[in-house]
C-alpha positions as CSV (number, residue, x, y, z in Angstrom):
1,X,38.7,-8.5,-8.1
2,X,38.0,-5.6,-10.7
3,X,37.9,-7.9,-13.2
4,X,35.3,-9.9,-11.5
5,X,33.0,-6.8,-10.5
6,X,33.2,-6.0,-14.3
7,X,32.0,-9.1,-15.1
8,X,29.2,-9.2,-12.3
9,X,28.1,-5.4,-13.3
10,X,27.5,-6.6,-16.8
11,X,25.6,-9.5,-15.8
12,X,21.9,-9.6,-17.6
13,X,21.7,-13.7,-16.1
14,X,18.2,-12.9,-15.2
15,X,17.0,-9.9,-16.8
16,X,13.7,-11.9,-18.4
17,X,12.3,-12.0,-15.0
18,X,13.2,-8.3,-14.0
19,X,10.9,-5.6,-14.4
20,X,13.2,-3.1,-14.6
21,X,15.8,-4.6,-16.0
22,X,19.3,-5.6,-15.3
23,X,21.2,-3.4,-12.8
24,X,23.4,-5.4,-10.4
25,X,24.1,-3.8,-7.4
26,X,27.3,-5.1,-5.0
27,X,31.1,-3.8,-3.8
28,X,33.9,-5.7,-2.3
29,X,37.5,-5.2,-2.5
30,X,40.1,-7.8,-1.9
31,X,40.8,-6.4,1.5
32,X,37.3,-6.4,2.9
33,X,37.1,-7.1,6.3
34,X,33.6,-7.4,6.9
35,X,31.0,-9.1,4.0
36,X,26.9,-7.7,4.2
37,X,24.7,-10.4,3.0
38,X,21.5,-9.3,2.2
39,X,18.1,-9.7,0.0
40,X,18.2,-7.5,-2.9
41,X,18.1,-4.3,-4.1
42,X,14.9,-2.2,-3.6
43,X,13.6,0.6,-6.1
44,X,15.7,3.2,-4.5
45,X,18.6,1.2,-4.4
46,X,18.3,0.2,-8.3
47,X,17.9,3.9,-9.0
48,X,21.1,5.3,-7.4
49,X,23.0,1.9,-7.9
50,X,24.4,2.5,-4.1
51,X,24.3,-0.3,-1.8
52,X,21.9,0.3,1.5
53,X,21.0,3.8,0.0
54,X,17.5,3.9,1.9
55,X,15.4,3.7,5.0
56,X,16.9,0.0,5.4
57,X,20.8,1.0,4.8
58,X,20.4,3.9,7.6
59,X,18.5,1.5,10.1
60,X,21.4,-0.8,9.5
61,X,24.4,1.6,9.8
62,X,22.8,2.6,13.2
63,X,22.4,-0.7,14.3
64,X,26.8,-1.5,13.2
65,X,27.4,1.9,14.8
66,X,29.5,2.9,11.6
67,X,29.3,6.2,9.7
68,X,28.5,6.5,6.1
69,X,32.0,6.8,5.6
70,X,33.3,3.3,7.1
71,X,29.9,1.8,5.9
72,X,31.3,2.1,2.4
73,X,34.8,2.4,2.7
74,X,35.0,-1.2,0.7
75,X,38.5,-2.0,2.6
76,X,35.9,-2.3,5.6
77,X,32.8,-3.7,4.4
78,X,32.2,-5.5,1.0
79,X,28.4,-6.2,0.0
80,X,26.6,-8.8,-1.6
81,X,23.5,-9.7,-1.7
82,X,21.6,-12.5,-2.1
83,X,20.1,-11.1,-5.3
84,X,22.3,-8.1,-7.3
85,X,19.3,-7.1,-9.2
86,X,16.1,-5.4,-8.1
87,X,13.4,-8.3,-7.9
88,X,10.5,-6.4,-8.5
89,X,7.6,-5.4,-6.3
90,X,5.7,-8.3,-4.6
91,X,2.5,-8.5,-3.2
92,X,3.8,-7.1,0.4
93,X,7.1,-5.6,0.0
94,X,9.4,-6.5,-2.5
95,X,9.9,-10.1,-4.7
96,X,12.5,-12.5,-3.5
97,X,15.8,-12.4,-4.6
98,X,16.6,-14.2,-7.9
99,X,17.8,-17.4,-7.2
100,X,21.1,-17.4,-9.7
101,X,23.6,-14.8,-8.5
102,X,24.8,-16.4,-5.2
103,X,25.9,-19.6,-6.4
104,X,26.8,-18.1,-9.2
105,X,28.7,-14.8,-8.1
106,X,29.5,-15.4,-4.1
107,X,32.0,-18.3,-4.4
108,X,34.3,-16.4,-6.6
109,X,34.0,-13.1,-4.4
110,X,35.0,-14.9,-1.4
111,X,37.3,-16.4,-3.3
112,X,39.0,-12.9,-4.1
113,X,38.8,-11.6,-0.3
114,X,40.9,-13.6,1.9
115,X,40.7,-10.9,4.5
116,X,37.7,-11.5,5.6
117,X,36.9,-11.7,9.6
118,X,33.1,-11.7,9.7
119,X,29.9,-12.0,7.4
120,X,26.5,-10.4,8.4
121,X,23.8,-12.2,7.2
122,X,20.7,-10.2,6.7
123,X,17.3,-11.7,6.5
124,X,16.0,-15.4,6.0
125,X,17.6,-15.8,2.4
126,X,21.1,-15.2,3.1
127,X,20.8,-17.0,6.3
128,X,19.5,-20.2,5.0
129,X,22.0,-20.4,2.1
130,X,24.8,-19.8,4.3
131,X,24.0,-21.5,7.6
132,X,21.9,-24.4,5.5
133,X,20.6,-27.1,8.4
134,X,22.2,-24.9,11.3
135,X,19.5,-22.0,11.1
136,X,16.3,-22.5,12.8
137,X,12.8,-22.6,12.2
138,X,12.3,-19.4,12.1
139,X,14.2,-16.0,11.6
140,X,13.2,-14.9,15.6
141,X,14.9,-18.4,16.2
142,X,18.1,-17.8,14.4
143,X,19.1,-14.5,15.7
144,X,17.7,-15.1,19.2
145,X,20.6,-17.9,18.6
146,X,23.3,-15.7,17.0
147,X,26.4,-16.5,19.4
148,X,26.4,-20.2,17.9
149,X,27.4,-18.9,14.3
150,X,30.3,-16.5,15.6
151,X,32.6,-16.0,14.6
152,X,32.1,-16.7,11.7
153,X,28.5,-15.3,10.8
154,X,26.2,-12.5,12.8
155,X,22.6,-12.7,11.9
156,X,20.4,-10.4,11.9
157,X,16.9,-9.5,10.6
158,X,16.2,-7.5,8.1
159,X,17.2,-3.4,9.0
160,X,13.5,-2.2,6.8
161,X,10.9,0.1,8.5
162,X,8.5,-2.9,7.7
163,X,10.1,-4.7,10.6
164,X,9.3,-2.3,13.3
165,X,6.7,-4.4,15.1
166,X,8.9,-7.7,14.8
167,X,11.3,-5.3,16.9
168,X,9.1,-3.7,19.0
169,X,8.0,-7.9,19.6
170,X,11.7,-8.7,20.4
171,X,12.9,-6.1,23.0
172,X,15.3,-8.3,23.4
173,X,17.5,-7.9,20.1
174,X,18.2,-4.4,20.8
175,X,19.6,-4.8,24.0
176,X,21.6,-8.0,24.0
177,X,22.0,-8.4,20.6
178,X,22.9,-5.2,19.1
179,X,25.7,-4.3,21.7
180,X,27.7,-7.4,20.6
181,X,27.3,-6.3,17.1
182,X,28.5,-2.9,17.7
183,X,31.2,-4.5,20.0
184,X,32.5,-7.2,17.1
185,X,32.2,-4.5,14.5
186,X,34.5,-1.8,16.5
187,X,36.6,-4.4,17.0
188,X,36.9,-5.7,13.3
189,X,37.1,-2.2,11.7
190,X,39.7,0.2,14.1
C-alpha cells in the first residue's frame, strides 16, 4: 500500500489541465475500514495537503459523529476522491474532478484494502461512477434512496456550506438520514 501512495503522490497524470499544479491529495491504509469518496480537493485542501481540512471536512465529521482523531486515524477511514488534484475554480464553486485518477488509481486501492465494510459516496461524481445505472435522476433522489445501496455504499450530498439551502429544502436528511449514518459508523469503527 505505501508503495502505491508513493506512486499516486507523485502522480503529475493531469497537471496540464491544473492551475496550480499537481498535488494529489488521498490516505488509506490496508486496514481501512471505512472508504470517503468524494469530489476533489478545494484551495484549502491543496494548500495544507490534508484530506477534508475545511468548512466541508468539519460539516462532514459532524454529520459521521467522529472526532478529528478517528476521522483520520487511516485504520478507520481511508479517503479518495474522485479527483486527487485541486481542479481549479469554476464558474460557481470549484471545477469538476479530473476524469483520470479513479479508474486509474481506485481499482488498485481497493485492491490493497480488503478490510473494508462500507464506502461513503459524497456528491453526484462519486455516486454515478460507483452506483453507475442504480443512482437516480438526481442527487435529492439518490440519497432520499440510500437504504437500497447498503451495505455496501451510503450516499450522501456534498458536506460544503454551499449546500445549506438544499438542506434546509430536505429536512428530511437530517433527521432520518443522518442518525443511520452515525448509527453504521459507530458501529463500523468501535
Amino acid at each position: 500500500m505505501q508503495n502505491l501512495l508513493s506512486e499516486i503522490k507523485k502522480c503529475t497524470l493531469c497537471e496540464p489541465h491544473l492551475e496550480l499544479g499537481a498535488n494529489p491529495v488521498v490516505s488509506a491504509h490496508q486496514n481501512s475500514k471505512i472508504v470517503i469518496i468524494g469530489q476533489a480537493p478545494g484551495i484549502k485542501v491543496h494548500n495544507s495537503g490534508i484530506p477534508w481540512d475545511d468548512a466541508s471536512g468539519k460539516q462532514l465529521r459532524k454529520w459521521l459523529n467522529v472526532s478529528d482523531e478517528d476521522f483520520y486515524d487511516v485504520e478507520k477511514f481511508a479517503i479518495i476522491p474522485m479527483g486527487f488534484c485541486y481542479p481549479g475554480k469554476g464558474t460557481s464553486g470549484d471545477k469538476p474532478p479530473r476524469k483520470e485518477c479513479a479508474p486509474l488509481w481506485h481499482k488498485q486501492l481497493f485492491d490493497n484494502m480488503p478490510h473494508v465494510e462500507l464506502v461513503i459516496l459524497i456528491g453526484m461524481y462519486a455516486q454515478k461512477y460507483y452506483l453507475k445505472d442504480k443512482a437516480k435522476r438526481t442527487l435529492t433522489e439518490t440519497v432520499e434512496f440510500y437504504p437500497a445501496y447498503l451495505p455496501a455504499f451510503f450516499v450522501l450530498p456534498h458536506p460544503s456550506p454551499r449546500n445549506r439551502f438544499w438542506l434546509t429544502k430536505n429536512p428530511w436528511f437530517e433527521k432520518e438520514v443522518l442518525p443511520t449514518l452515525k448509527e453504521t459508523i459507530s458501529k463500523i469503527i468501535s
